[in-house]
mmCIF file of the C-alpha atoms, coordinates in Angstrom:
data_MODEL
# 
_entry.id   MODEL 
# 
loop_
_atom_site.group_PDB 
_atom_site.id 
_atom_site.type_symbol 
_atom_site.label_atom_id 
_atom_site.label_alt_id 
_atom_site.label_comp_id 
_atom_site.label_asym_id 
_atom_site.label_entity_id 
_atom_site.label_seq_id 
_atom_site.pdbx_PDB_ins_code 
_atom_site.Cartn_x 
_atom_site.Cartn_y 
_atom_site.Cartn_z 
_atom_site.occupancy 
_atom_site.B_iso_or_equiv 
_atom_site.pdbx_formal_charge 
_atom_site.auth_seq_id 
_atom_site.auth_comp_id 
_atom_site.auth_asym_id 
_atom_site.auth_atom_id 
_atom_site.pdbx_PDB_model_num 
ATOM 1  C CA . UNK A 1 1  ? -3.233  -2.041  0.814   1.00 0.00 ? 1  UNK A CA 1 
ATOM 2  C CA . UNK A 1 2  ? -3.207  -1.516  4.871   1.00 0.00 ? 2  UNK A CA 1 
ATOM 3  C CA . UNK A 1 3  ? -4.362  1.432   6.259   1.00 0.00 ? 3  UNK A CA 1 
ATOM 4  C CA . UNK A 1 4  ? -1.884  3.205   7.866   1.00 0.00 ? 4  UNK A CA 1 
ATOM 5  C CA . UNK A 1 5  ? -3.632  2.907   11.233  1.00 0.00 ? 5  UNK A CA 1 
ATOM 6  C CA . UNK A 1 6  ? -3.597  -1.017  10.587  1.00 0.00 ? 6  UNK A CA 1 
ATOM 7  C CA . UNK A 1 7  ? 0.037   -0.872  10.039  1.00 0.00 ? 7  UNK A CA 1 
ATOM 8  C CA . UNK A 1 8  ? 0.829   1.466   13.450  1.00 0.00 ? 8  UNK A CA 1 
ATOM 9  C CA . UNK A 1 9  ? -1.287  -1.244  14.884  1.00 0.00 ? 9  UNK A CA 1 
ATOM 10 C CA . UNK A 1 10 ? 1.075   -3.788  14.131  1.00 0.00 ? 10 UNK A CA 1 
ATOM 11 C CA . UNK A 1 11 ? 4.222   -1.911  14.788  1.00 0.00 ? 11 UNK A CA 1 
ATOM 12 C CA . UNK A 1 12 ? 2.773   -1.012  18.061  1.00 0.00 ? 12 UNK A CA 1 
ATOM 13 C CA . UNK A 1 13 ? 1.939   -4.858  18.773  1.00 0.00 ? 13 UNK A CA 1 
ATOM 14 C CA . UNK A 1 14 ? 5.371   -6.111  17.672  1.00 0.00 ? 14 UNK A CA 1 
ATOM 15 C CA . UNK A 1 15 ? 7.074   -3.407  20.126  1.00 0.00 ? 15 UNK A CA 1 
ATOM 16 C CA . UNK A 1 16 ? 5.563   -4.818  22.904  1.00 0.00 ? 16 UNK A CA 1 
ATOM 17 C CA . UNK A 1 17 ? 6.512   -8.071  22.185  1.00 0.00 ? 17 UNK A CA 1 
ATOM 18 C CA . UNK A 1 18 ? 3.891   -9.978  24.133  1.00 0.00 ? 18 UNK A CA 1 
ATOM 19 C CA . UNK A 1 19 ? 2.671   -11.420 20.883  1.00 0.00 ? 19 UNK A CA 1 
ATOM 20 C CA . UNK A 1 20 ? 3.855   -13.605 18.383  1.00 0.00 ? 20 UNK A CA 1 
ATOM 21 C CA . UNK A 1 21 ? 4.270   -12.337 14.627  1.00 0.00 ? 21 UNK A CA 1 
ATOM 22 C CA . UNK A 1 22 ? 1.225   -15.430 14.124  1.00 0.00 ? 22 UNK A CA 1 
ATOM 23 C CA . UNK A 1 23 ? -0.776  -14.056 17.187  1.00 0.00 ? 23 UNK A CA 1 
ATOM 24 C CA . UNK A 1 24 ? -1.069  -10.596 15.864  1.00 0.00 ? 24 UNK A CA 1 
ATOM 25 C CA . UNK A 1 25 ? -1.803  -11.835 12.340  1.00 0.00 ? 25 UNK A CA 1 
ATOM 26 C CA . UNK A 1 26 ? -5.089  -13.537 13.558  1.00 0.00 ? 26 UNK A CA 1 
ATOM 27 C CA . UNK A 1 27 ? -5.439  -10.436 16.241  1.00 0.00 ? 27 UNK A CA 1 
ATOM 28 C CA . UNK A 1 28 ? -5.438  -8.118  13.445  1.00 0.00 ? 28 UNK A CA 1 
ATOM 29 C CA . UNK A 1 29 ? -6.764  -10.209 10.319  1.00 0.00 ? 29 UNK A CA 1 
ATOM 30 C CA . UNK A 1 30 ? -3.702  -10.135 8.066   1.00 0.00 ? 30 UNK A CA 1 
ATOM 31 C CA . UNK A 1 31 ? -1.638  -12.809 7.133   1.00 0.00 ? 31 UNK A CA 1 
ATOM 32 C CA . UNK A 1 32 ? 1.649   -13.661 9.117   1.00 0.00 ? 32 UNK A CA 1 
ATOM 33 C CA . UNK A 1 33 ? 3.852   -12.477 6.092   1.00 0.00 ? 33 UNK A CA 1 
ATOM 34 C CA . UNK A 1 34 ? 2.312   -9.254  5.985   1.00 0.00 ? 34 UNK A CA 1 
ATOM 35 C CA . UNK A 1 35 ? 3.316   -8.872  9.717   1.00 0.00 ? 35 UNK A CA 1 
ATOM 36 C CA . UNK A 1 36 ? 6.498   -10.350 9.047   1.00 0.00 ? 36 UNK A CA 1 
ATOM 37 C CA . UNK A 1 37 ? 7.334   -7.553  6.177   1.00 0.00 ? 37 UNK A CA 1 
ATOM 38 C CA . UNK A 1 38 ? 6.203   -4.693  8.505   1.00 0.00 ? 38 UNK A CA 1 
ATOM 39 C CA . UNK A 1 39 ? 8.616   -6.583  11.388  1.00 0.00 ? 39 UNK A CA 1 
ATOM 40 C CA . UNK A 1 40 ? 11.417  -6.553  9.321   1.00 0.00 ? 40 UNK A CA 1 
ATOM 41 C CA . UNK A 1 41 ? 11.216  -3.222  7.558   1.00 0.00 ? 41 UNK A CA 1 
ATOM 42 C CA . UNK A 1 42 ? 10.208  -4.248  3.703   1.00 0.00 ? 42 UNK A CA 1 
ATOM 43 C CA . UNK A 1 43 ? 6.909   -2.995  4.150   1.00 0.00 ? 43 UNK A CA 1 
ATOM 44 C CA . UNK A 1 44 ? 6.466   0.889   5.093   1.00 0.00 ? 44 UNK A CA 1 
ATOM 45 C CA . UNK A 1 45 ? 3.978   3.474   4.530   1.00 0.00 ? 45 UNK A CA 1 
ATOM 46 C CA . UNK A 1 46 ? 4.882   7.032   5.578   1.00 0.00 ? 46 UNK A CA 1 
ATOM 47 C CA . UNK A 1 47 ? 2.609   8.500   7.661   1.00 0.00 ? 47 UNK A CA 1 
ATOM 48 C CA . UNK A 1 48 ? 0.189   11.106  5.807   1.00 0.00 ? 48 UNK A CA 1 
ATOM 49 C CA . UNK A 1 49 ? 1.532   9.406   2.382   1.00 0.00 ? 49 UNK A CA 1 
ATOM 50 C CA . UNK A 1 50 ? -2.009  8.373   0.298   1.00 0.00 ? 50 UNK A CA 1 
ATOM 51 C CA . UNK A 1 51 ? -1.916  4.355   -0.911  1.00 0.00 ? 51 UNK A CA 1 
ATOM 52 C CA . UNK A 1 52 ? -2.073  5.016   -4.385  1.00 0.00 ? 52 UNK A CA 1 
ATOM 53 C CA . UNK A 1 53 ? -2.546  7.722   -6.904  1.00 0.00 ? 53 UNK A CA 1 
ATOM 54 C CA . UNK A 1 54 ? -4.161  10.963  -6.111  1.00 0.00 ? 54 UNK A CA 1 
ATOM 55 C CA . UNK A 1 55 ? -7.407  11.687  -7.257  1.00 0.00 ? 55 UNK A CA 1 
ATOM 56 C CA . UNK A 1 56 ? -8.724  8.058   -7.534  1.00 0.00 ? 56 UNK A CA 1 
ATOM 57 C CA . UNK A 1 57 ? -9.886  6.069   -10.442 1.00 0.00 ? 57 UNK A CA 1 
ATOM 58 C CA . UNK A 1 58 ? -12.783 7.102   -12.597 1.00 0.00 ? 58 UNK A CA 1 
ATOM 59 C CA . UNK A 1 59 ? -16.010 4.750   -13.397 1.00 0.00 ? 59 UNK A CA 1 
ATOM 60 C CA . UNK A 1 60 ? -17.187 4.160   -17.150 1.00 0.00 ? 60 UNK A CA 1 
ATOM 61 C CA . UNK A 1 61 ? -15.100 3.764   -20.253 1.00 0.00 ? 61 UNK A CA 1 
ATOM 62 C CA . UNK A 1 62 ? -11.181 3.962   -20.129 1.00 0.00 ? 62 UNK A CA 1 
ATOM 63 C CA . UNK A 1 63 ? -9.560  6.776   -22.580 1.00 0.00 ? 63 UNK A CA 1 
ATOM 64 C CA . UNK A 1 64 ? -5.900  6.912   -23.360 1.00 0.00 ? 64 UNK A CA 1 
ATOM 65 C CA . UNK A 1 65 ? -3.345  7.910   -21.487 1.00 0.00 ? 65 UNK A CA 1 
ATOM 66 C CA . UNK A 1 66 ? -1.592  11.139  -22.476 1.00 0.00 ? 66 UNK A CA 1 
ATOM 67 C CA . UNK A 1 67 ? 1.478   10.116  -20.982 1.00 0.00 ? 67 UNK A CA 1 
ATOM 68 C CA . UNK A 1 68 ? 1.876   6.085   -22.339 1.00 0.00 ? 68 UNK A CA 1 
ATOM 69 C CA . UNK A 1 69 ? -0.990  5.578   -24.850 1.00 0.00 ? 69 UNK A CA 1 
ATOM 70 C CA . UNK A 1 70 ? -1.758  3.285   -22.773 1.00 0.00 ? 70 UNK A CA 1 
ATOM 71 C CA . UNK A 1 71 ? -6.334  3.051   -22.469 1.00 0.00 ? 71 UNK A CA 1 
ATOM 72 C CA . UNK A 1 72 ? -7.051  3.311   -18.582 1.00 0.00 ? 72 UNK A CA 1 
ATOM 73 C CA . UNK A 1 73 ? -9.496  4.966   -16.266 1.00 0.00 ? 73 UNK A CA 1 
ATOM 74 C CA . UNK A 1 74 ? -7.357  8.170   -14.782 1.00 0.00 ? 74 UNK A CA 1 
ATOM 75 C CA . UNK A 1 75 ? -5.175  8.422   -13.749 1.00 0.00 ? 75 UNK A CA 1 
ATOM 76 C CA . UNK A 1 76 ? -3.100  6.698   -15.156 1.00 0.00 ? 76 UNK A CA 1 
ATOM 77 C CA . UNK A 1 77 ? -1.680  4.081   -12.536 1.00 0.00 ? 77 UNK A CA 1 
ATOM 78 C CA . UNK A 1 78 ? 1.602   3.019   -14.573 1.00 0.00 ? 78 UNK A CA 1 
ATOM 79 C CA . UNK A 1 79 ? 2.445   6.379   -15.153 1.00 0.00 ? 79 UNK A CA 1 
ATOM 80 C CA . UNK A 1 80 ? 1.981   7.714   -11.679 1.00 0.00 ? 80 UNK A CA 1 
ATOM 81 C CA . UNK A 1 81 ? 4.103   4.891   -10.469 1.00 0.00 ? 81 UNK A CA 1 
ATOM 82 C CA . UNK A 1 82 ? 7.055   5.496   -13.182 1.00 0.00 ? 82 UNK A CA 1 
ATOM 83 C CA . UNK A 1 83 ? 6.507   9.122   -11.808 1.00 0.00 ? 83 UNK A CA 1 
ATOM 84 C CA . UNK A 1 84 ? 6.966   8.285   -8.366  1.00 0.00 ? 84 UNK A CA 1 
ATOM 85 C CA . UNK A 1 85 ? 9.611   5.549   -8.631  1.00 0.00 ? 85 UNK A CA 1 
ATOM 86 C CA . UNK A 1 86 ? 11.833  6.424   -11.277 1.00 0.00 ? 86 UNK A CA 1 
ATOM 87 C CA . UNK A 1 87 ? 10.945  3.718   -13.473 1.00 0.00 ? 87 UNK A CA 1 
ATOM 88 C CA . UNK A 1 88 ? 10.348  3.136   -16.984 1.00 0.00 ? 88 UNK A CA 1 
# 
């Protein structure tokens, strides 16, 4: 996942519009479809908004899940993103 800053980057380059969606892919050392999806709005990160679940992911041996059963280092991915999302 981009760093937000990355992602600004990006936005920032594609408002100038100097640069080609290809040109600031090799400027920036993404591909062009990543730039693409941030051009036309499928791609988004809020700003302040952490990539992935808080806390982090644990090292050694994965335990089960309270909420799915499911054995994973914590926390749980799947359920923070059924949390998050609505999803089941």
């Amino acid at each position: 996942m981009l760093p937000p800053a990355v992602v600004d980057e990006i936005r920032r380059l594609l408002a100038e519009g100097r640069l080609s969606q290809r040109q600031i892919a090799r400027r920036i050392g993404v591909s062009r479809g990543t730039v693409a999806a941030i051009a036309s709005g499928r791609r988004r990160i809020p700003a302040g908004e952490a990539s992935g679940p808080p806390g982090g992911y644990a090292r050694g041996k994965p335990v089960r899940c309270p909420g799915c059963g499911a054995r994973v280092h914590m926390p749980c991915l799947a359920c923070w993103l059924r949390e998050r999302y609505g999803r089941r």
